[in-house]
mmCIF file of the C-alpha atoms, coordinates in Angstrom:
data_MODEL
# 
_entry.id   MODEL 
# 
loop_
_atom_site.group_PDB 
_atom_site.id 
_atom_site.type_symbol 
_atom_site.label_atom_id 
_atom_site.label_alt_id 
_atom_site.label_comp_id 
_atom_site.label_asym_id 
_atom_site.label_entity_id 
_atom_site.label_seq_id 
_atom_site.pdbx_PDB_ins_code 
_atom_site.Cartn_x 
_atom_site.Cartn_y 
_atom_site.Cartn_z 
_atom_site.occupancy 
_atom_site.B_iso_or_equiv 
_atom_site.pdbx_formal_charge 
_atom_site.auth_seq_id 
_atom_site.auth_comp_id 
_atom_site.auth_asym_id 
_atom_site.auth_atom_id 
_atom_site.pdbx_PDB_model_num 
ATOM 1   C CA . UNK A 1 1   ? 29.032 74.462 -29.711 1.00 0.00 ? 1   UNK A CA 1 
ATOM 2   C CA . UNK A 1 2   ? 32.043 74.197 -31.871 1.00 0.00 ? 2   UNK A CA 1 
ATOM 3   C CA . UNK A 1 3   ? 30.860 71.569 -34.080 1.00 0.00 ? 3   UNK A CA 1 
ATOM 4   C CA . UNK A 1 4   ? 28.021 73.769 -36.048 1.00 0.00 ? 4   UNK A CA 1 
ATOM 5   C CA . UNK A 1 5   ? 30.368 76.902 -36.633 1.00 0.00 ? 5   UNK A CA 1 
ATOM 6   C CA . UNK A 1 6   ? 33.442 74.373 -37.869 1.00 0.00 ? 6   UNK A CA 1 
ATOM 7   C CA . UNK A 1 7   ? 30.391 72.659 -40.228 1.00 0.00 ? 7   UNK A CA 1 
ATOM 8   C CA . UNK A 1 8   ? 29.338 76.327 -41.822 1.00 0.00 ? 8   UNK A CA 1 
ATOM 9   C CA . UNK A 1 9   ? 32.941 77.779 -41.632 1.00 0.00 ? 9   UNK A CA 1 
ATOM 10  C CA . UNK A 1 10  ? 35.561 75.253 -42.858 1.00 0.00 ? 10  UNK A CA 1 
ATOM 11  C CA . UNK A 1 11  ? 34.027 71.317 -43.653 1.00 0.00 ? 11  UNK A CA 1 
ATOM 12  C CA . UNK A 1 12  ? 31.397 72.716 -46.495 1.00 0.00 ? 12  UNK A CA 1 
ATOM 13  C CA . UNK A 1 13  ? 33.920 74.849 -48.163 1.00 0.00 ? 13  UNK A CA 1 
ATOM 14  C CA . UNK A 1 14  ? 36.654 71.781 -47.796 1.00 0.00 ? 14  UNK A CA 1 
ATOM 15  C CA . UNK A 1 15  ? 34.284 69.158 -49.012 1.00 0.00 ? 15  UNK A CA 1 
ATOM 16  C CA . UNK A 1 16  ? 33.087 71.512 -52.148 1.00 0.00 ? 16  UNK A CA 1 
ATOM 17  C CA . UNK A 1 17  ? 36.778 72.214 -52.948 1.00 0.00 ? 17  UNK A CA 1 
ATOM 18  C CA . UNK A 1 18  ? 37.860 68.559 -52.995 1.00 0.00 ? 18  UNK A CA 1 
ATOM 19  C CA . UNK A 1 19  ? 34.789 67.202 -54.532 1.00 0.00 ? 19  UNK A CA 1 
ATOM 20  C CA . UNK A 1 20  ? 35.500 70.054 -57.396 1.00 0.00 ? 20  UNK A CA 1 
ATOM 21  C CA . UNK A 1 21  ? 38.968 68.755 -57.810 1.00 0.00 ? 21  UNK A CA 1 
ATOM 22  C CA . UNK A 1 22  ? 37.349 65.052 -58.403 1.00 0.00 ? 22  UNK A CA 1 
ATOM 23  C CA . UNK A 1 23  ? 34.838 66.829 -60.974 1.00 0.00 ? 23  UNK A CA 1 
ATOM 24  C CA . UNK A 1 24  ? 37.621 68.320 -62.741 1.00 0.00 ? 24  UNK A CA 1 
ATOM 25  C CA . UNK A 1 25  ? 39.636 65.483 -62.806 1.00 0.00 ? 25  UNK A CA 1 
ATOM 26  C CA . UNK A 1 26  ? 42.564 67.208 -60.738 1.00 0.00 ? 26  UNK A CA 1 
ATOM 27  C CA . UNK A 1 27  ? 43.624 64.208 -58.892 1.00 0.00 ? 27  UNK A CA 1 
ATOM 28  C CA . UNK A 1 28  ? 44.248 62.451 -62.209 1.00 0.00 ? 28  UNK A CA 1 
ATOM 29  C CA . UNK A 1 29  ? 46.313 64.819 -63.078 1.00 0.00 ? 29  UNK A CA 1 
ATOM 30  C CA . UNK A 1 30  ? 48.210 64.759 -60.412 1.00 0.00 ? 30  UNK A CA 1 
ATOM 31  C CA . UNK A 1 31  ? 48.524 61.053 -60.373 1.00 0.00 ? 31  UNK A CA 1 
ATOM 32  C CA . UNK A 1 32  ? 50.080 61.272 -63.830 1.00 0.00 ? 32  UNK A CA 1 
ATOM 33  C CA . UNK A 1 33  ? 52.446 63.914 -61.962 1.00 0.00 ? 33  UNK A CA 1 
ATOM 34  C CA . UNK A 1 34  ? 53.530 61.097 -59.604 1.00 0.00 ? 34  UNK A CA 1 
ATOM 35  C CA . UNK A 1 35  ? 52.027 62.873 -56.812 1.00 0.00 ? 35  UNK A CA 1 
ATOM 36  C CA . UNK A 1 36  ? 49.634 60.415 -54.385 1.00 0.00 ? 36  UNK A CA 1 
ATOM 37  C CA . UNK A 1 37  ? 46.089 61.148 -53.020 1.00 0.00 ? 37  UNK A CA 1 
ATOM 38  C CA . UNK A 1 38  ? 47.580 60.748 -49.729 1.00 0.00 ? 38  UNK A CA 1 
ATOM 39  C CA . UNK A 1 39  ? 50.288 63.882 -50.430 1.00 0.00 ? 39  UNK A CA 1 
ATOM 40  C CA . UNK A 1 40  ? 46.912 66.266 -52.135 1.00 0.00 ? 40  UNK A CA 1 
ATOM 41  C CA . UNK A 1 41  ? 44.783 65.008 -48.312 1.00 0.00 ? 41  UNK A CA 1 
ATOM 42  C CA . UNK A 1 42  ? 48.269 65.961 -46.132 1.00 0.00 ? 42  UNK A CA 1 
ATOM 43  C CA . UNK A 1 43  ? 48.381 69.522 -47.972 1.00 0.00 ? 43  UNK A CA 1 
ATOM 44  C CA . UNK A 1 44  ? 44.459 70.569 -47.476 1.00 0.00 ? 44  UNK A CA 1 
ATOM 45  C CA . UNK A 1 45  ? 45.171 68.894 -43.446 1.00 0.00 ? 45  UNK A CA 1 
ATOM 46  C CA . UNK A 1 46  ? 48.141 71.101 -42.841 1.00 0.00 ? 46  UNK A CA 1 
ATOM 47  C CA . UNK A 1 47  ? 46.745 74.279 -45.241 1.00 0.00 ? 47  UNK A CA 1 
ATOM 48  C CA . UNK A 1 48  ? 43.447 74.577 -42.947 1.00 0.00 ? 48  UNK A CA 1 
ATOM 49  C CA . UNK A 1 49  ? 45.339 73.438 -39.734 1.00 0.00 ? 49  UNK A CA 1 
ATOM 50  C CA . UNK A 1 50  ? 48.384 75.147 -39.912 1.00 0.00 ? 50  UNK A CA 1 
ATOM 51  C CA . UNK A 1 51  ? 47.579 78.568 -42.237 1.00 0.00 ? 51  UNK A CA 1 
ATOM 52  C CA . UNK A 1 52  ? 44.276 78.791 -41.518 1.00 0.00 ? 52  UNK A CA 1 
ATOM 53  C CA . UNK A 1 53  ? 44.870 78.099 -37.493 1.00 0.00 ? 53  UNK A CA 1 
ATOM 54  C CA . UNK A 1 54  ? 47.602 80.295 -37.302 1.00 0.00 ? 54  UNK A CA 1 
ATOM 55  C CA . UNK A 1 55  ? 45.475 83.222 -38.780 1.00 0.00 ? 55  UNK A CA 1 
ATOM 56  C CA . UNK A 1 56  ? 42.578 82.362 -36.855 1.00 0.00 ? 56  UNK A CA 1 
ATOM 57  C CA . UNK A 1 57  ? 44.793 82.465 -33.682 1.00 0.00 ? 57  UNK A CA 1 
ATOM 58  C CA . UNK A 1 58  ? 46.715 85.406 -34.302 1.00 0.00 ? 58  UNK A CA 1 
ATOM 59  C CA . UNK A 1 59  ? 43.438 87.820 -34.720 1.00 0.00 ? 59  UNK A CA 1 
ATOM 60  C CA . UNK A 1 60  ? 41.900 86.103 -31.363 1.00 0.00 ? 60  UNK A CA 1 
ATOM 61  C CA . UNK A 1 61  ? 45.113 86.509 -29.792 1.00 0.00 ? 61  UNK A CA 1 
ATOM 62  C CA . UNK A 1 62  ? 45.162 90.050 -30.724 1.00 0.00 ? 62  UNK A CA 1 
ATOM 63  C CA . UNK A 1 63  ? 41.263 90.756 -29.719 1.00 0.00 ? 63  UNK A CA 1 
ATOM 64  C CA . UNK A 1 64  ? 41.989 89.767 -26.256 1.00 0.00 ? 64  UNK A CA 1 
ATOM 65  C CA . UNK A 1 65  ? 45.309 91.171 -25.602 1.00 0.00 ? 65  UNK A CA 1 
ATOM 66  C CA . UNK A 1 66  ? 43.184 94.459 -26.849 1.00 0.00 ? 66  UNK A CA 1 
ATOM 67  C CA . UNK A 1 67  ? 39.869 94.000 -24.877 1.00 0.00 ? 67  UNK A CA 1 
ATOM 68  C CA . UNK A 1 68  ? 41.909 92.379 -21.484 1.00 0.00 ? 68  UNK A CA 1 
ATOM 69  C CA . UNK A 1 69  ? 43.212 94.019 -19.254 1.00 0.00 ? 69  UNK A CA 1 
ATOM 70  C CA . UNK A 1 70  ? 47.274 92.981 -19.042 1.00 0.00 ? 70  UNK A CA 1 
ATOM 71  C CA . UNK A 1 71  ? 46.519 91.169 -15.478 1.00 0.00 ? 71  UNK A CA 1 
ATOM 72  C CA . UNK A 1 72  ? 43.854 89.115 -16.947 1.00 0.00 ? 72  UNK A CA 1 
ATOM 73  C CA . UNK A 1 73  ? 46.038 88.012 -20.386 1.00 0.00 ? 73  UNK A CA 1 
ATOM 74  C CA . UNK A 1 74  ? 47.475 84.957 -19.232 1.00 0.00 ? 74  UNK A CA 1 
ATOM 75  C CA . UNK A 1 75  ? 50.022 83.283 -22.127 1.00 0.00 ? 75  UNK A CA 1 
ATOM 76  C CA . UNK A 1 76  ? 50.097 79.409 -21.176 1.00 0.00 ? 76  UNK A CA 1 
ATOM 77  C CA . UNK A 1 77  ? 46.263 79.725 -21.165 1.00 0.00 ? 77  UNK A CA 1 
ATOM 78  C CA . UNK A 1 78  ? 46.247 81.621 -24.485 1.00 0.00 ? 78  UNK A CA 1 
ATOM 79  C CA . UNK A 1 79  ? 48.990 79.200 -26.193 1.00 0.00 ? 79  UNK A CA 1 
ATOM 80  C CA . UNK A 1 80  ? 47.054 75.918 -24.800 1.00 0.00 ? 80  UNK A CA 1 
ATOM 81  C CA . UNK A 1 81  ? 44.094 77.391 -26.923 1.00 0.00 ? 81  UNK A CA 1 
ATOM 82  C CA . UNK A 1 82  ? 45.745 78.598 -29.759 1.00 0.00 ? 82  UNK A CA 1 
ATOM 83  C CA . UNK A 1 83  ? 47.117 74.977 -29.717 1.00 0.00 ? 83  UNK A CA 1 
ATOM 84  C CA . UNK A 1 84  ? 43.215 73.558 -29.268 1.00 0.00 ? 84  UNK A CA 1 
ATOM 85  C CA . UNK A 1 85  ? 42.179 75.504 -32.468 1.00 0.00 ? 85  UNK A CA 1 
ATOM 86  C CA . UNK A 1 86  ? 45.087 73.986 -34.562 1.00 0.00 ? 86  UNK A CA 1 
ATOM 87  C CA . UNK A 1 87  ? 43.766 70.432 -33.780 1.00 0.00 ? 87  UNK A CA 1 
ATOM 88  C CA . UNK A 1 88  ? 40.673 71.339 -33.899 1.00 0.00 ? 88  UNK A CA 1 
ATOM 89  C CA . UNK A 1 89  ? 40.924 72.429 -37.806 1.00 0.00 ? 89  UNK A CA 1 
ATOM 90  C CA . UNK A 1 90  ? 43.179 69.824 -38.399 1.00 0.00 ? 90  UNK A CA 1 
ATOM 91  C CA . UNK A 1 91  ? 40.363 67.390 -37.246 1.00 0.00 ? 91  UNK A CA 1 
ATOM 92  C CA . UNK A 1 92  ? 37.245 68.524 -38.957 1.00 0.00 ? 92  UNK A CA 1 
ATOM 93  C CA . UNK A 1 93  ? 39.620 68.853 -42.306 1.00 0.00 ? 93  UNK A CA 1 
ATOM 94  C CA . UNK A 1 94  ? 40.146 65.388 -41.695 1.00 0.00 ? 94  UNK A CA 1 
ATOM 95  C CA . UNK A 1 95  ? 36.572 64.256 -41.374 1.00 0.00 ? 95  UNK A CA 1 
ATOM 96  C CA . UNK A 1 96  ? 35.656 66.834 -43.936 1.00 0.00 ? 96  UNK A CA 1 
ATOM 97  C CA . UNK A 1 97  ? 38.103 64.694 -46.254 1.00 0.00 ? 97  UNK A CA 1 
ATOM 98  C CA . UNK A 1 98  ? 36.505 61.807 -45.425 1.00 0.00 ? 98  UNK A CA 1 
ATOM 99  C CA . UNK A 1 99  ? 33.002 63.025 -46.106 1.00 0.00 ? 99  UNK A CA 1 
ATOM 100 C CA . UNK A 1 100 ? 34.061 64.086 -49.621 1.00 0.00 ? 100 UNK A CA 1 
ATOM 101 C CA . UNK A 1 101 ? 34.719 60.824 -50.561 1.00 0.00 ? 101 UNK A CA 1 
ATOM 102 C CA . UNK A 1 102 ? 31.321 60.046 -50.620 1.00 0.00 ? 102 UNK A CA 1 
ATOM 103 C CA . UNK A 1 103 ? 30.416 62.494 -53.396 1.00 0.00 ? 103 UNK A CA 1 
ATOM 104 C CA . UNK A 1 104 ? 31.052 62.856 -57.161 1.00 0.00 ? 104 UNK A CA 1 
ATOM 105 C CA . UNK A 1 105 ? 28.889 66.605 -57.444 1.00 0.00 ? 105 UNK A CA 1 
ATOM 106 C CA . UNK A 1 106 ? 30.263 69.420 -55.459 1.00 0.00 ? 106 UNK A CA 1 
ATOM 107 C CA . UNK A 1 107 ? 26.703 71.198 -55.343 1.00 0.00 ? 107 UNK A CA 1 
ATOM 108 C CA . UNK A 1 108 ? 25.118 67.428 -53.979 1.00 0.00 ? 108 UNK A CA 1 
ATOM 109 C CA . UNK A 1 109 ? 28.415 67.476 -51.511 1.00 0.00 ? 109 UNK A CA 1 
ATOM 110 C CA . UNK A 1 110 ? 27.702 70.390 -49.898 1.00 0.00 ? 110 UNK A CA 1 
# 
């Protein structure tokens, strides 16, 4: 159920982004920066998993400690989540990198 909402939500606007950079010819510039393809792949991982997760988290956290009653707001179950979504984002930004390597166009990518 996850796997359709992660495709319209994070992986097409992940792919388009990197595939831009390759039209652009960002990651040449970077490479003439001394900076490796492997350091640009570990920033999107850790900006969608970590940022993104965290702020994804946070409002769901807040939702149900809103809508719950205080009995029924257990934190291990909430933190084990929380923790789910984080690799969860930093998963489909990895395959998301992966499809994007396929592609030279951004609109074809997407």
């Amino acid at each position: 159920m996850l796997l359709p909402i992660a495709f319209f939500m994070f992986v097409r606007r992940v792919i388009s982004q990197v595939v831009l950079e390759k039209e652009k010819g960002m990651l040449e510039y970077l490479k003439m920066n001394s900076m490796s393809e492997t350091a640009n792949n570990l920033a999107f991982v850790l900006h969608e998993s970590v940022v993104n997760g965290l702020l994804i988290s946070l409002t769901i956290d807040s939702l149900c400690f809103f809508r719950l009653p205080q009995e029924d707001f257990h934190l291990k179950i909430l933190l084990m989540f929380n923790l789910a979504v984080i690799l969860f984002l930093a998963g489909i930004t990895s395959f998301s990198l992966l499809i994007s390597k396929c592609f030279d166009s951004a609109s074809f990518a997407v």
